[in-house]
N, C-alpha and C positions, 0 to 999 in steps of 0.2 A: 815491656816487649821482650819476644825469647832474644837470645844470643844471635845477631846476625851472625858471625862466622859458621854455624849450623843450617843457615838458611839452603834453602834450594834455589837455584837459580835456572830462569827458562831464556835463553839466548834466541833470541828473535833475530831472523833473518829472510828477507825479503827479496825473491827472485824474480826474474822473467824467463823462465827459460827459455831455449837454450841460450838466451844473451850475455855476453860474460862469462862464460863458461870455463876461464881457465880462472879466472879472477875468480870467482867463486868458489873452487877446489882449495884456492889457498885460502878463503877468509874461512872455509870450514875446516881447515887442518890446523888454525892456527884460533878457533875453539876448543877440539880436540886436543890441542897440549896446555890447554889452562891447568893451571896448578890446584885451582878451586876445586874439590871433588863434588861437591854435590851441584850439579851442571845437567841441563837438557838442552837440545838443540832444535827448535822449533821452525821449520820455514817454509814461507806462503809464499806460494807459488798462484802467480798468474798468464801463465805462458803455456809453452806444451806440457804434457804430461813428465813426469819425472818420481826418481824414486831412489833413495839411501843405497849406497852399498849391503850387502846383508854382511858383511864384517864390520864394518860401521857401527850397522844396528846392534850386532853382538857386541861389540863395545863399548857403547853410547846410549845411552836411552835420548831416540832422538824423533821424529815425526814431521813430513810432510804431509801440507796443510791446501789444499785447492781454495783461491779466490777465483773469483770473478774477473773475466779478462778486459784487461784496461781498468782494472781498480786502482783508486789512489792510492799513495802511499800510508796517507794516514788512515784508510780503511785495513791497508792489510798489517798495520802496526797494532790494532784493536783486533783483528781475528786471531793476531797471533800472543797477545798478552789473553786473550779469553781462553784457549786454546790448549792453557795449562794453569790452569784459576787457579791449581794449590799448590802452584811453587810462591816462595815467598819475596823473588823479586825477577823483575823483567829487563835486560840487558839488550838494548841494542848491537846488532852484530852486521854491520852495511856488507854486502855484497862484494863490495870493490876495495874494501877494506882490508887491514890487519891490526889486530890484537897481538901485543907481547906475554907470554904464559904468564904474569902474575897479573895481568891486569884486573880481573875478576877476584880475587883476594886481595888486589890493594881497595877495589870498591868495596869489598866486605869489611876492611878493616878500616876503612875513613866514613864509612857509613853509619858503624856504631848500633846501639842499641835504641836511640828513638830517632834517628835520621829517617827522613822519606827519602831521599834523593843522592846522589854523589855524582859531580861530573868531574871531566878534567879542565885544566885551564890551559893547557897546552898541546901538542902533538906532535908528532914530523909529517912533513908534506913530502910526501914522492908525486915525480912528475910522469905520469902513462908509468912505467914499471916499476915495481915494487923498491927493488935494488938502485931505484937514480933518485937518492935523497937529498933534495935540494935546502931542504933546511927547516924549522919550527915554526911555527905560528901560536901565538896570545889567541885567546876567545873563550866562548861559553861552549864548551863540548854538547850541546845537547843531541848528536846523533849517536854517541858513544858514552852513556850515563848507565848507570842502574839506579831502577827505581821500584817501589813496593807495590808489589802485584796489585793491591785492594787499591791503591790511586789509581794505579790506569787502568781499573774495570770500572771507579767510578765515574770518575772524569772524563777517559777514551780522548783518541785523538780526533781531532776534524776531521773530515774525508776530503783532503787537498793533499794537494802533491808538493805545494812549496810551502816551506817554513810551521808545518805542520807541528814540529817539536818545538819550537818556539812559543807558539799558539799553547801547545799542551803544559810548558811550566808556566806561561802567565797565569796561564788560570789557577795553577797548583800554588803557585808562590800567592793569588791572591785571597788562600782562604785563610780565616784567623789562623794565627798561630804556623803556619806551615812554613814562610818562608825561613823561620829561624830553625828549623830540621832541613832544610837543604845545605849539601855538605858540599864543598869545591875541594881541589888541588892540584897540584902542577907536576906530578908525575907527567914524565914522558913516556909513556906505555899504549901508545896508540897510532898509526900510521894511517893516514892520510890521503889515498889518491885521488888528485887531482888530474883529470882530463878532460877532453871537448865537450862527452856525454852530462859530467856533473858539476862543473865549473859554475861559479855563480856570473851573472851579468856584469858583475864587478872584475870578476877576473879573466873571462874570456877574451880577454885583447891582450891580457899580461897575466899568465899566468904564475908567476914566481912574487906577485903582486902580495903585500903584508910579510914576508915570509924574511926572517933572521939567521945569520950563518950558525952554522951548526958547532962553530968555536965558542958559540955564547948558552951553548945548550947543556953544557958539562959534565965531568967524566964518564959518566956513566953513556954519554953518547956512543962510543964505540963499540960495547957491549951490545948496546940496542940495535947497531947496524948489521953487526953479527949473528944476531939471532934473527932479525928479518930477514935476512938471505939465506938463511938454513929451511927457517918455516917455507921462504918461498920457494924454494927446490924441492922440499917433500910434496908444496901442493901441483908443484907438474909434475910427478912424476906418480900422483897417488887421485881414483876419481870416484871420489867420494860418492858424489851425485851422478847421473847416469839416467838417457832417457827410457822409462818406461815401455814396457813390451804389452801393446792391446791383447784386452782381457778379454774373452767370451762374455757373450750380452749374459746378465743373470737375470733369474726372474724377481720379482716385489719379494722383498723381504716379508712385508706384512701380508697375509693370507686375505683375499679378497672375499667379503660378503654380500649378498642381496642387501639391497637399498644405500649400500656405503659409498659416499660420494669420491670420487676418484678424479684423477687426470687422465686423458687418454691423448693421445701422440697423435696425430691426423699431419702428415708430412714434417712440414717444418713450424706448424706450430700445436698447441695444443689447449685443449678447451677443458673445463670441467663437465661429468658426466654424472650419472647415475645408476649404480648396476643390476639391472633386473633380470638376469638370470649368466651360471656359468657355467661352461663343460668342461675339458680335459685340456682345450686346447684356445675357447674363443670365449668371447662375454658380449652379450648382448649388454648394451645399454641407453640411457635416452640422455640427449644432452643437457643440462642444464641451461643452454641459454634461449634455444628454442625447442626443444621438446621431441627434436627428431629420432629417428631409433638407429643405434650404432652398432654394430656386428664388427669386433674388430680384433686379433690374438690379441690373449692375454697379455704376448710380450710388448705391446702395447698398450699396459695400464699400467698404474703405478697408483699408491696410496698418494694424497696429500701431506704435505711436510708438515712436522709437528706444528713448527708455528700457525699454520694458517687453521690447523684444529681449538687453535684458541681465541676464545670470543674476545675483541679487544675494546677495553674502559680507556676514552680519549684521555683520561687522566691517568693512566698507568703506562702509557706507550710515547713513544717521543717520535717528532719527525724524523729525526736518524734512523731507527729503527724501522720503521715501517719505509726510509729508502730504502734500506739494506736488503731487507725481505722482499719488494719490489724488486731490486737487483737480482735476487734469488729466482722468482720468479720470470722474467724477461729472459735467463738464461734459458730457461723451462721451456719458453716458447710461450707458458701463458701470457698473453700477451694484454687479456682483458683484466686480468687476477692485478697482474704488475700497474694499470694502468689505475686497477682503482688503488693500489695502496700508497701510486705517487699522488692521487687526488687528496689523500686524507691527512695523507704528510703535508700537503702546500696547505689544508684544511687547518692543522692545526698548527703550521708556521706562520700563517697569515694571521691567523687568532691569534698569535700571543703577541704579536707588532704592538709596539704604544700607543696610545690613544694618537688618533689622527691631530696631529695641529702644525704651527705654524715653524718650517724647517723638516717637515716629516718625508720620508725617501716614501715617492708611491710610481705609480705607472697608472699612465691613462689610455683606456681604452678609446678610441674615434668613434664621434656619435653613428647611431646603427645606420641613418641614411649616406653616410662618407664612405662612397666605396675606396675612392683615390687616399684616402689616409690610413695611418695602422698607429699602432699602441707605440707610445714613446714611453721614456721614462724622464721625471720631472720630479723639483721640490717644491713642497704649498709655502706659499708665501703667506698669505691670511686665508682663513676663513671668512665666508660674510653670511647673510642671509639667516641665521642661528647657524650656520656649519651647515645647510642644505647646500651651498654652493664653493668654491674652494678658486682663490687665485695662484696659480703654478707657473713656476717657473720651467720651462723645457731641458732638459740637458738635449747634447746634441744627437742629430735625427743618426741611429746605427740601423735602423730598418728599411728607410726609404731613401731617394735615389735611383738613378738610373745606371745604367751600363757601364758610366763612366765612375760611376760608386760617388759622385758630387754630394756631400752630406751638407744637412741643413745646420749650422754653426751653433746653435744652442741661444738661448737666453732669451728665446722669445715666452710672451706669457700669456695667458689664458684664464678665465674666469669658467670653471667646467662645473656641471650637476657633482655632488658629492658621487651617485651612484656611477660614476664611470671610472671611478679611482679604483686600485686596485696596492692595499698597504704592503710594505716591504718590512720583513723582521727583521731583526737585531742581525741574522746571519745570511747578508743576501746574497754570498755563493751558495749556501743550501739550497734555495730559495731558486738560482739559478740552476743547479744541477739536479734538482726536481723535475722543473720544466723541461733539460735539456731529455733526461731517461725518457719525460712522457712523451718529446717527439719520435723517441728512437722507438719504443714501444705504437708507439700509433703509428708510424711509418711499416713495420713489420710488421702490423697486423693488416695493412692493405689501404689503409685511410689515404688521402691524398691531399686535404685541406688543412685538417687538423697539425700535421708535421711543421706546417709552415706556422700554425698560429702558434705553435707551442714553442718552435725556436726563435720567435719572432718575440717572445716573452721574453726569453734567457736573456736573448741579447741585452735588452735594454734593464731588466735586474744587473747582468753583468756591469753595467755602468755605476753601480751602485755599491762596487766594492771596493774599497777604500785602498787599498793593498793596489800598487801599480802592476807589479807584476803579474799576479794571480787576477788582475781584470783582465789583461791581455792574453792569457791560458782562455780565460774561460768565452770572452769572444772570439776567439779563433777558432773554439770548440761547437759554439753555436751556431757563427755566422758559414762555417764546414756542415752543419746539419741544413740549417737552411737553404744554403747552397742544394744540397743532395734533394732536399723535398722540392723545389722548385723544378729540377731537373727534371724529376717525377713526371711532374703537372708540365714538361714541356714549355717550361718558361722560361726561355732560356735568358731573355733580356732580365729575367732577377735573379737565375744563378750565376749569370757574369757578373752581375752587382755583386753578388756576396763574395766571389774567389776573387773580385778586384781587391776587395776591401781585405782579406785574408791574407793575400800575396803583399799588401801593404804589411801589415803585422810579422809575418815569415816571409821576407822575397826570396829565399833558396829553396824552402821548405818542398819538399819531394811530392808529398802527398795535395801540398795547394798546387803545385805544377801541375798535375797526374788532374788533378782536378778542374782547374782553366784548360788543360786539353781537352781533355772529354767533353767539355762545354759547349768549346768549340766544334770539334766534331760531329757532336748529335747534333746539332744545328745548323749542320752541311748538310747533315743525312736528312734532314725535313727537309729541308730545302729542294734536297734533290727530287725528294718523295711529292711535293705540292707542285713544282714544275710539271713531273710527268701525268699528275692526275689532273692539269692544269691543259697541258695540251687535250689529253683525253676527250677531257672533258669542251674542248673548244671543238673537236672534230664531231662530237656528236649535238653540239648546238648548231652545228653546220647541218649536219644530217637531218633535226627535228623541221628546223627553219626552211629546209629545201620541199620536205615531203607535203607541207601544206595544209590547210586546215582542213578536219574530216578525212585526212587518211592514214593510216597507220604508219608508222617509221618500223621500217623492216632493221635499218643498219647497214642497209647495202649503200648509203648513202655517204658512208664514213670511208676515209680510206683503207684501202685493202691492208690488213695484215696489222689494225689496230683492233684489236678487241674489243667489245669496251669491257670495266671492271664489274663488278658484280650489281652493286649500287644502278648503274647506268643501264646494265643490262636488261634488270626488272625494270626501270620505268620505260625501255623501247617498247618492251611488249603491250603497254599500253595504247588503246587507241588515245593516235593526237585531235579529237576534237577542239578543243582550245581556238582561238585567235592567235598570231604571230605575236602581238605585243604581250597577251596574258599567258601564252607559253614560256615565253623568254624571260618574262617575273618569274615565273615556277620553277626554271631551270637556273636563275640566277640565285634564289631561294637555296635547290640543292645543291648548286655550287658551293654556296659558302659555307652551307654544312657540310661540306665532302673536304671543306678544304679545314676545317676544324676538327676532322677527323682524323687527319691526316698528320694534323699538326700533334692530336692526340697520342696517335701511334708512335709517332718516329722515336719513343724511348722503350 
C-alpha cells in the first residue's frame, strides 16, 4: 500500500444548521489548524441552507454537501465518505467536538502502511463548554477514528442515528483478516463534549459518570488545556460557516426534448410527464400516469435524476440504495416515483429474510373478514401442515387498544395460513424505516388509509429490533406517523391511542405535547361542528314532520333565522309525499350521513 503519511484526508462533519452554531465554528477552526497538510473538509448538512466563508474556501479545499432533512446520522456519514471517493481516508470530525492540531498526523502515523482503521482509547470530556474540562475517559473512539476511504464506500454506515459507528467496525473487524489492521492508541488529542443534546442514557442523570481526574492523564495535559482554549477563542470570534443567501430559480441544466420523459412540479407535489412539444417560455406535455395534457413554464420542468435513468437488475441494487433514492425522491415531491422504490426495497429486504422456520421474526396480517383486528408482530413457533400453516407466538399488541392506549400483554398464540405471514430480514430497522417513508410518502400524496397501514407495519417491525434503544427511536417515530394519519381520517379515539403511547416513551417531549394537544382540540372542533348540524338538523325534522304528507316543506316551519345548510336545503325543495314514519327513516338515513360528514370535515 502507498505511504499513509502522503495520503489525503476527507474530514467529515455533520450539521443541522443553524443548530449549534457556535460549536460548530470551533470544531471547524480546529480542522483548520491540523498540522496534516493534505486535509478536505467535507460537511452534510441537513438543516437550513448554509455555505463556507469564501476565505475559507481560499484556504481550504473544503465543500458543503445537502442531505435530506431528518436524515440519520449514519446516512449522512456515507454521503459524506462518497463525497470525496479519492481521498485516501475518511476522518470523523463531530460538530460539537474538538480536535487538537496533530491529531490527524498522529492517525497518519499509527495507521501505518496496511492499517485500515486507527482510533483513540482515550479523550477529555468537557462539560457544555469547551474550556470546563472535567477530566478523561477509557473506550473505543469510534466517533473520532480515521478510516480508508475504500472500507467505508464498501461497507457504508446503517442509516440509524444511535450507535451507528459501532454497527460500522463490527462488521469491518468481522471480515477475514481485518481486525488485525485496526490500529488503537491512547493519545489524548481529542475533546469531548458532553451535554443534555448528546449524552448517552447512561449519562444523562450523571454526567461526570466514567470520567478520571485529569492528575492521572499526564504531563502533557496542560499543554492540551492550553491549546483548547486558544482553538476555542479563534472559533468565536472566526465564522467559518454562515447562512446562505437565496439564489435565483435557475433553469434545467439539461436541455429539454420531444418525447423525453421529465418531472414537472404541479404545486406541492410532482408527477412524471412526457414532453410533446416546447416554445420559449412553456412545454406542453401528457402525464405519464394518466395521459392528461399539461401546459405548464418551463421553469416547471426539470429532467429526471441520473439514477432513476438507470434500468435496475434486482441483483446489482440493494435495499439501501433504492431507500436512499426514494429519500431523494419524496423530497422531489414525487411522491409515486419514491413510493415505488420503497416497495422494491421492502421487495428485496423481504426476499433475502431466511427461510421461514421455527423462531423466525415475521408480522401477521388479520384475516381479511377481521375488521376489529390489525397486523401484529409475532415469533413461529412450529410449522405444521407441511409449513401451509404456522403456530406464532404474539409479541405485545403496539397497534390496538383504545384511548387509554391498554395494550394486549404479548404471548398469546395462534395457529395462522402461512399466506398471512409477512418475513422480517436480518435488518428489521430497515425494514421499519421503509415502511415508516412509505407512510410519509402516501400521506403527502393524499391517501388516507394506506398512511395508517404503513405505520401500523413499522410499528410492529420496530418490536423486532433487538437494540433497546433504537426500538424505542423507532416507535416513537411510527407510532408519531400514525398518530398524524389517523388525525387525517378524524379518528381521533386512535390518534389519542398513539400520543398516549408516545408520551409514555417521551413524557416531556414537546413535539408528543404539541401533538396530544392538537388531538384534543380537533375533537372539540367536531364536536362542536356535529352539535350545531345536530340541532339543524332537528329543527328541520320538526319542519318536514309538521308540513304533512303530500305537501311541500317550504322551511317556513323551522325557526326563524336558522337556515338550513346546504345538504338540507336541497332536500326541502323536494315535495314530501312520503308517510311520517317513512320520512323520518330518510331523514334519519341523511342524518347519519351529515353527521359522518361532518365528522369527516373537522380536520
Amino acid at each position: 500500500m502507498e505511504d499513509a503519511a502522503d495520503g489525503r484526508v476527507n474530514c467529515v462533519m455533520l450539521v443541522t444548521w443553524p443548530e449549534r452554531r457556535e460549536m460548530i465554528q470551533q470544531a471547524i477552526e480546529s480542522f483548520a489548524q491540523q498540522t496534516h497538510p493534505h486535509k478536505t473538509l467535507t460537511i452534510v448538512n441537513d438543516g437550513a441552507p448554509c455555505v463556507l466563508s469564501a476565505d475559507f474556501v481560499r484556504e481550504h479545499r473544503a465543500a458543503v454537501v445537502t442531505a435530506p432533512r431528518g436524515a440519520s446520522i449514519g446516512f449522512k456519514r456515507n454521503v459524506g465518505a462518497r463525497a470525496m471517493a479519492d481521498a485516501d481516508f475518511v476522518a470523523a470530525f463531530d460538530d460539537d467536538d474538538l480536535s487538537l492540531p496533530t491529531r490527524l498526523a498522529t492517525h497518519i502515523a499509527r495507521i501505518g502502511r496496511d492499517g485500515v482503521s486507527h482510533r483513540f482509547t482515550r479523550w477529555f470530556i468537557a462539560i457544555g463548554a469547551l474550556d470546563s474540562i472535567a477530566g478523561f475517559e477509557w473506550g473505543s473512539g469510534y466517533g473520532a477514528s480515521l478510516i480508508r476511504t475504500e472500507a467505508c464506500v464498501r461497507i457504508g454506515w446503517p442509516d440509524q442515528s444511535w450507535c451507528e459507528d459501532h454497527a460500522f467496525f463490527r462488521q469491518l473487524s468481522a471480515e477475514p483478516g481485518m481486525a488485525a489492521r485496526m490500529r488503537e492508541s491512547d493519545e489524548l488529542l481529542y475533546f469531548h463534549r458532553r451535554h443534555s443534546a448528546n449524552a448517552s442514557a447512561a449519562h444523562r442523570t450523571d454526567v461526570r459518570q466514567g470520567l478520571l481526574p485529569l492528575q492521572l492523564a499526564g504531563t502533557d495535559c496542560a499543554v492540551a488545556l492550553r491549546l483548547v482554549r486558544e482553538l476555542s477563542a479563534l472559533g468565536a470570534v472566526r465564522s467559518h460557516l454562515c447562512d446562505a443567501q437565496p439564489q435565483p430559480q435557475q433553469q434545467p441544466h439539461s436541455p429539454l426534448a420531444v418525447g423525453q420523459c421529465v418531472r414537472v412540479r404541479l404545486g406541492e407535489r410532482a408527477e412524471r410527464a412526457t414532453v410533446a412539444t416546447i416554445d420559449e417560455e412553456h412545454a406542453e406535455l401528457f402525464a405519464e400516469k394518466d395521459g392528461r395534457e399539461l401546459r405548464v413554464p418551463l421553469a416547471h420542468v426539470c429532467p429526471l435524476e441520473p439514477f432513476e435513468l438507470r434500468a435496475h437488475a434486482t441483483d446489482a441494487v440493494s435495499p439501501i440504495q433504492l431507500k436512499d433514492e426514494g429519500n431523494a425522491l419524496l423530497q422531489l415531491g414525487d411522491y409515486d416515483a419514491a413510493l415505488a422504490a420503497y416497495a422494491l426495497a421492502l421487495k428485496l429486504a423481504v426476499g433475502s429474510a431466511p427461510p421461514l422456520g421455527s423462531g423466525s421474526r415475521v408480522l401477521v396480517r388479520p384475516p381479511p373478514d377481521a375488521r376489529a383486528r390489525r397486523i401484529r408482530a409475532a415469533l413461529v413457533g412450529t410449522l405444521e401442515r407441511c409449513g401451509a400453516m404456522a403456530d406464532v407466538v404474539y409479541e405485545e399488541d403496539v397497534v390496538g387498544g383504545g384511548a387509554d392506549c391498554a395494550q394486549a400483554p404479548g404471548d398469546e398464540d395462534e395457529l395462522v395460513p402461512r399466506e398471512r405471514l409477512i418475513a422480517v430480514c436480518d435488518d428489521p430497522a430497515l425494514q421499519a424505516r421503509l415502511y415508516m417513508n412509505s407512510a410519509r410518502a402516501s400521506r403527502k400524496r393524499g391517501d388516507r388509509l394506506e398512511p395508517i397501514a404503513w405505520a401500523e407495519r413499522a410499528l410492529c417491525c420496530a418490536l423486532h429490533v433487538p437494540d433497546g434503544e433504537q426500538r424505542e427511536q423507532l416507535l416513537a417515530k411510527a407510532l408519531y406517523l400514525l398518530a398524524g394519519a389517523e388525525l387525517v381520517r378524524s379518528n381521533f379515539a386512535g390518534a389519542e391511542a398513539a400520543a398516549a403511547r408516545g408520551l409514555k416513551l417521551a413524557p416531556n417531549d414537546r413535539e408528543w405535547l404539541a401533538l396530544a394537544a392538537s388531538v384534543s382540540r380537533k375533537r372539540a372542533d367536531a364536536q362542536r361542528q356535529n352539535r350545531r348540524l345536530a340541532k339543524e338538523l332537528s329543527h328541520w325534522i320538526g319542519g318536514v314532520m309538521r308540513a304533512g304528507p303530500g305537501r311541500p316543506s317550504t322551511g317556513h316551519d323551522c325557526d326563524a333565522g336558522d337556515a338550513p345548510s346546504a345538504p338540507l336545503a336541497q332536500a326541502e325543495r323536494r315535495p314530501v309525499a312520503l308517510g311520517r314514519a317513512a320520512c323520518l327513516s330518510a331523514v334519519l338515513v341523511l342524518a347519519a350521513a351529515l353527521g359522518m360528514s361532518a365528522s369527516a370535515r373537522a380536520f
